[in-house]
C-alpha positions, 0 to 999 in steps of 0.5 A: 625136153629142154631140161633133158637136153641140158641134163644130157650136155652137162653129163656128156661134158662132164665125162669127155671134159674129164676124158680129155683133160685127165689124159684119157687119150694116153691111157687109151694108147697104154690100154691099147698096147697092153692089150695087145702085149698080153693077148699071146701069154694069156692064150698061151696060158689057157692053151697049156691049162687045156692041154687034156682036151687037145690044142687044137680044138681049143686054139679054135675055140680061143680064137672064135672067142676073141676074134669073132666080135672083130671085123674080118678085116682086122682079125684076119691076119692076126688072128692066123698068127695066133692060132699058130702059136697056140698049135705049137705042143707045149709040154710046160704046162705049170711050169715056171715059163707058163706062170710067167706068161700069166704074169704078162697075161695080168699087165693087160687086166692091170692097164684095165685097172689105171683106166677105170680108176681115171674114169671113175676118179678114184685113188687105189689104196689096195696093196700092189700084192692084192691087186697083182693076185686080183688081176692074176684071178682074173686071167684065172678066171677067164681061163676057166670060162674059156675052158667051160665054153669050150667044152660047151661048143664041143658037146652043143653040136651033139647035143643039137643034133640028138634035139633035132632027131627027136624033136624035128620041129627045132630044126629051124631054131637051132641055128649053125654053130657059126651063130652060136660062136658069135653069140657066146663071143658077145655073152663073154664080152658082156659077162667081162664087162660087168666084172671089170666095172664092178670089181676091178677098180677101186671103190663100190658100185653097184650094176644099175651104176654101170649100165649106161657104160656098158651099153655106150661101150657096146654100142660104139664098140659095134659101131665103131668096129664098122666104120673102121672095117669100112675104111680099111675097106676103102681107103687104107693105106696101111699095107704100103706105110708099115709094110709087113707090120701093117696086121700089127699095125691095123690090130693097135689102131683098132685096140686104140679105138676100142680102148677109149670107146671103154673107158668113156663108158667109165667115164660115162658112169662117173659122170652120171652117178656125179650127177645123181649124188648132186641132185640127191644133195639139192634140198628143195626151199 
């Protein structure tokens, strides 16, 4: 027991001593903005790129996807705005004003990168060529996952309500399509998590490395999420301080939180694989 809680505070010093000391608290604030400069050009891109299945329709269901794992009080207001912008007609579809906004889309994977590059205490020696067409991928890749989902939350209700026709004992099973919004929204975020740790910064890792990240990250992301929605609840004095900018305001704070919850969970890893390759290197007498 005694060994374990040793074992927990070398680690848990290692990761926030590293935190701290390497200015994690700045690059939780660059990852904050960036995030949020390049939410727009993304959903704007993928918005474009699904043009064919309706704007509409699928401004819903890009902003399900973003928005549900927030608190309601936080997603609201911002969450409104963006769906005004992506019902906007937008004829543009792979022009060069779309290729721009990916481009913008590719600085927040680009933020995500500095970040985890800190955390695991890696030096990048990839081509900035290489990286920008990585990050670009990645926006690709996110576009095309949002586009499958949302043809998956057209053709599930349908084909729920077939399943409950013919088999009516699944009725209890099957859930609304709210559930299978937040539950999608979750699997997303678990999927780019992964992909993030695994190949976004430089070096090689391997899943059983990241996994105390990730669930640090769910777990305070939740958390986190709850006592910040609980305060704003309560005493939050945003709205008379930034006026009209408070939604902004309240979103960046929020970011801000969610980004150095993220980048522990870097940290988190290093620390732990820092720990193991020590242990592994200790000969016994």
């Amino acid at each position: 027991m005694l060994r374990a809680l040793a074992v927990t505070k070398r680690i848990l010093g290692d990761a926030l001593g590293h935190f701290n000391n390497d200015d994690g608290w700045a690059i939780a604030s660059h990852l904050a903005l960036s995030a949020l400069l390049a939410l727009f050009p993304f959903l704007i891109f993928a918005t474009s790129l699904a043009s064919f299945l309706g704007a509409q329709a699928f401004a819903d269901t890009a902003v399900h996807l973003v928005f549900d794992t927030w608190p309601d009080e936080i997603a609201g207001p911002i969450a409104q705005e963006v769906t005004n912008v992506l019902t906007i007609q937008r004829g543009d579809v792979l022009t060069f004003g779309i290729l721009i906004a990916a481009y913008f889309a590719s600085n927040g994977i680009e933020a995500l990168r500095v970040g985890l590059n800190r955390a695991y205490r890696v030096v990048e020696t990839r081509s900035i060529f290489v990286l920008r067409a990585q990050s670009l991928g990645f926006v690709a890749v996110a576009t095309v996952g949002f586009l499958i989902v949302s043809a998956l939350l057209v053709v599930a209700p349908i084909a729920v309500g077939i399943a409950e026709q013919r088999l009516p004992w699944i009725r209890p099973y099957t859930g609304t399509i709210t559930f299978w919004r937040f539950a999608i929204a979750v699997v997303v975020i678990v999927l780019a998590l992964i992909a993030v740790h695994m190949w976004l910064p430089a070096g090689r890792r391997r899943f059983r490395d990241i996994v105390p990240g990730l669930i640090f990250t769910l777990v305070f992301w939740v958390a986190g999420s709850s006592a910040f929605a609980a305060y704003l609840g309560r005493f939050s004095s945003y709205a008379s301080t930034y006026a009209g900018l408070a939604s902004i305001m309240i979103a960046l704070v929020f970011l801000y939180m969610i980004s150095a919850i993220f980048i522990i969970g870097g940290e988190l890893n290093a620390a732990i694989m820092r720990y193991l390759d020590a242990r592994s290197r200790v000969r016994p007498v």
